[in-house]
VMD Tcl script that draws the C-alpha trace (Angstrom):
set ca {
  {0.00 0.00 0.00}
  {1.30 3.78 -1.16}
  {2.26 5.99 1.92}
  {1.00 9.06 2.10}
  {3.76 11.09 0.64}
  {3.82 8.49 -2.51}
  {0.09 9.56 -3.13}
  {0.49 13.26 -2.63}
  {3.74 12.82 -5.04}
  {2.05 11.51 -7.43}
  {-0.98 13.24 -7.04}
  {1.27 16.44 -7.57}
  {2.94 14.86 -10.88}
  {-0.07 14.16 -12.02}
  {-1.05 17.70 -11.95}
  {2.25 18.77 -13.37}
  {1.68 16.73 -16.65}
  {-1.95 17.78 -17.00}
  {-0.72 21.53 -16.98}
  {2.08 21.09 -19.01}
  {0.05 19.30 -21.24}
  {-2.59 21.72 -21.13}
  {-0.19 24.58 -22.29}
  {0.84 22.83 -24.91}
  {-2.21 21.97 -26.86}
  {-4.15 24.94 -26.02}
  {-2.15 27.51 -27.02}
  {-3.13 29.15 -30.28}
  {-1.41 28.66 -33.84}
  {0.21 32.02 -35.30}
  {-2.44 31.45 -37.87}
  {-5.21 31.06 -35.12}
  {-3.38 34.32 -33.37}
  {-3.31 36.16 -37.44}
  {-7.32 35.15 -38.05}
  {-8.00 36.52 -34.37}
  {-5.95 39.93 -35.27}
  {-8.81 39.41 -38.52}
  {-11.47 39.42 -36.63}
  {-10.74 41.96 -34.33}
  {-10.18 44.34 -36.99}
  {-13.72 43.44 -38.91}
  {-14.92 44.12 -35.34}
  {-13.19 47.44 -34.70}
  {-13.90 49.23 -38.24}
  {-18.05 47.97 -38.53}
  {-20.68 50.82 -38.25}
  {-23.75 50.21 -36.51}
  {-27.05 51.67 -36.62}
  {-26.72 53.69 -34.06}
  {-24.68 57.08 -34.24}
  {-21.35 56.51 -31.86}
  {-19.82 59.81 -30.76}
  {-16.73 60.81 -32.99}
  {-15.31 61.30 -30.04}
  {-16.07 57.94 -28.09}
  {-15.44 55.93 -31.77}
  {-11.83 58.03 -31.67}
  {-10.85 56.79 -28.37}
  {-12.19 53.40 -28.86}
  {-9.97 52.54 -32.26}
  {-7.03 54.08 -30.67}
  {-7.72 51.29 -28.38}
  {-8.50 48.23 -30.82}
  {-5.77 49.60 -33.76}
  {-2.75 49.54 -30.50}
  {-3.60 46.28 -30.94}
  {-3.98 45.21 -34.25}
  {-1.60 47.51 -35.85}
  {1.99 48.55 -35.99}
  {2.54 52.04 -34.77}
  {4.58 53.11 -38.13}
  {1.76 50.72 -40.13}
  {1.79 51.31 -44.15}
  {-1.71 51.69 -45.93}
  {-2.26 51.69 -49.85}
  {-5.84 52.18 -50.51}
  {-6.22 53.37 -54.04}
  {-9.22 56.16 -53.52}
  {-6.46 58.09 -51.11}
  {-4.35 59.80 -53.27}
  {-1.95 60.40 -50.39}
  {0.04 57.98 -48.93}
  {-1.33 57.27 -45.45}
  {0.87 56.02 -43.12}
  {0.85 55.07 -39.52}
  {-1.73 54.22 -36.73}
  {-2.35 57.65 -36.31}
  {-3.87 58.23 -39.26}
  {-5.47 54.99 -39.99}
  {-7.21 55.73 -36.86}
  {-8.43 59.34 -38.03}
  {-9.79 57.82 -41.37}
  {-11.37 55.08 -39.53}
  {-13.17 57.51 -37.23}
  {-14.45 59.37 -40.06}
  {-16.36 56.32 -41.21}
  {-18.60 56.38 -38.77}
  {-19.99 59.88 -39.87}
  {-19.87 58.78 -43.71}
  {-21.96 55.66 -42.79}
  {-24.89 54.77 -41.50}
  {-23.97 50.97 -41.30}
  {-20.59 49.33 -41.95}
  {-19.70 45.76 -41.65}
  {-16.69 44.08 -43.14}
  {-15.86 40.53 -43.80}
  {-12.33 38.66 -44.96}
  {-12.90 35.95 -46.95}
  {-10.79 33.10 -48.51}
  {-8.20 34.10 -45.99}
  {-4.79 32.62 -47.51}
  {-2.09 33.02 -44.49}
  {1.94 32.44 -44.91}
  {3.55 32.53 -41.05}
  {7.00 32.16 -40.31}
  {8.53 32.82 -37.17}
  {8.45 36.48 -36.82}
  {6.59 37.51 -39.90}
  {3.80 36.50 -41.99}
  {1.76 37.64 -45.44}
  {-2.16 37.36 -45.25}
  {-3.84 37.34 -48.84}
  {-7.65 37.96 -48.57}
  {-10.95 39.28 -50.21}
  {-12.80 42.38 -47.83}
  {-15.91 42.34 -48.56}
  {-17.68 45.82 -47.27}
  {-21.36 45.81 -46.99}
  {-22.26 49.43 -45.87}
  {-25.33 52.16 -46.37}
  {-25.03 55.98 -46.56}
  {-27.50 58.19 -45.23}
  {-31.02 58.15 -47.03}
  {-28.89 55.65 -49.80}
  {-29.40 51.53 -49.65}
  {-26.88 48.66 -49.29}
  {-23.56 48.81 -51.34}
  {-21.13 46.15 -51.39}
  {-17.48 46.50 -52.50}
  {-15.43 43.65 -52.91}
  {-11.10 43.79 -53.04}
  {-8.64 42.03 -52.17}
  {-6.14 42.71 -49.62}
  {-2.46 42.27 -48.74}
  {-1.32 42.28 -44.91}
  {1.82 41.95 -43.81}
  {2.62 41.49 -40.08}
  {5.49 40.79 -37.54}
  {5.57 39.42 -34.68}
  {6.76 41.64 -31.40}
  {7.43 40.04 -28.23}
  {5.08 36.70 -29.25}
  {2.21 39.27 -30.52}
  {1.59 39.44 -34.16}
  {0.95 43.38 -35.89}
  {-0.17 44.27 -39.12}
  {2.52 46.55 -40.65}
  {1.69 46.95 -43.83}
  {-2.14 46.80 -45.93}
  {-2.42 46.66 -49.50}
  {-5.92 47.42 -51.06}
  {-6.27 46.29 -54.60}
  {-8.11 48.81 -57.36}
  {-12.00 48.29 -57.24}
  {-12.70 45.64 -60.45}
  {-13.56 47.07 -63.61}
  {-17.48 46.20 -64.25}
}
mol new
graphics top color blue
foreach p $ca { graphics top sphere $p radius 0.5 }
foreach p [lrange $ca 0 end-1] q [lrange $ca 1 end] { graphics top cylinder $p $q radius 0.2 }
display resetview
């Protein structure tokens, strides 16, 4: 029969394994950590029906984009005809959505992701679904380039490439 200290050792390496094992299969993929950054972006940028503050929408991607995106982050949208560049202003032109829309959800699609240790490309199609005031449902449908490095095990966009809207 086990003494006491037997059971309570092996009680305690029992525990030991379980944890160990538990960190090791539950921890999440850099492409599970890349989709998440995804999602919390489609999150951040969406529009709802009801007006949010300029103000309070300011604060709140300043927030969400520390985040998601690299302080010195790179945008290429072709409707900007200046370069924009950094969080900073990503963060003002996202705040002015919320005035030019009444609703605003986006979607990636067909997300493609190539991670490496440190950095990683993300080829996907945003779809936008979003209404003006007094106008109906548009949708607009590109596709995107991210690329993103990783910063003390948390992965940042750095860089977004929009493609041109399709010729119809």
């Amino acid at each position: 029969m086990p003494t006491r200290h037997q059971v309570i050792a092996a009680g305690g390496a029992s525990i030991g394994l379980v944890l160990i094992a538990y960190a090791l299969f539950s921890r999440e993929t850099d492409e599970e950590q890349i989709r998440r950054k995804l999602d919390d972006l489609e999150q951040a940028v969406s529009v709802g029906g009801e007006a949010e503050n300029v103000v309070v929408r300011g604060a709140r991607l300043n927030g969400d984009f520390a985040k998601i995106f690299d302080e010195k982050v790179r945008i290429s949208i072709p409707e900007l005809t200046s370069s924009t560049g950094g969080r900073h202003d990503l963060v003002g032109l996202a705040t002015k959505a919320g005035s030019w829309f009444e609703t605003l959800e986006m979607d990636f699609e067909s997300v493609r992701i190539e991670a490496g240790e440190i950095a990683a490309q993300v080829k996907t199609r945003a779809v936008l679904v979003a209404s003006r005031h007094g106008r109906g449902l548009q949708k607009d449908e590109r596709e995107v380039s991210f690329s993103l490095m990783k910063d003390d095990g948390d992965w940042k966009i750095d860089s977004v490439t929009v493609a041109p809207r399709e010729q119809e």
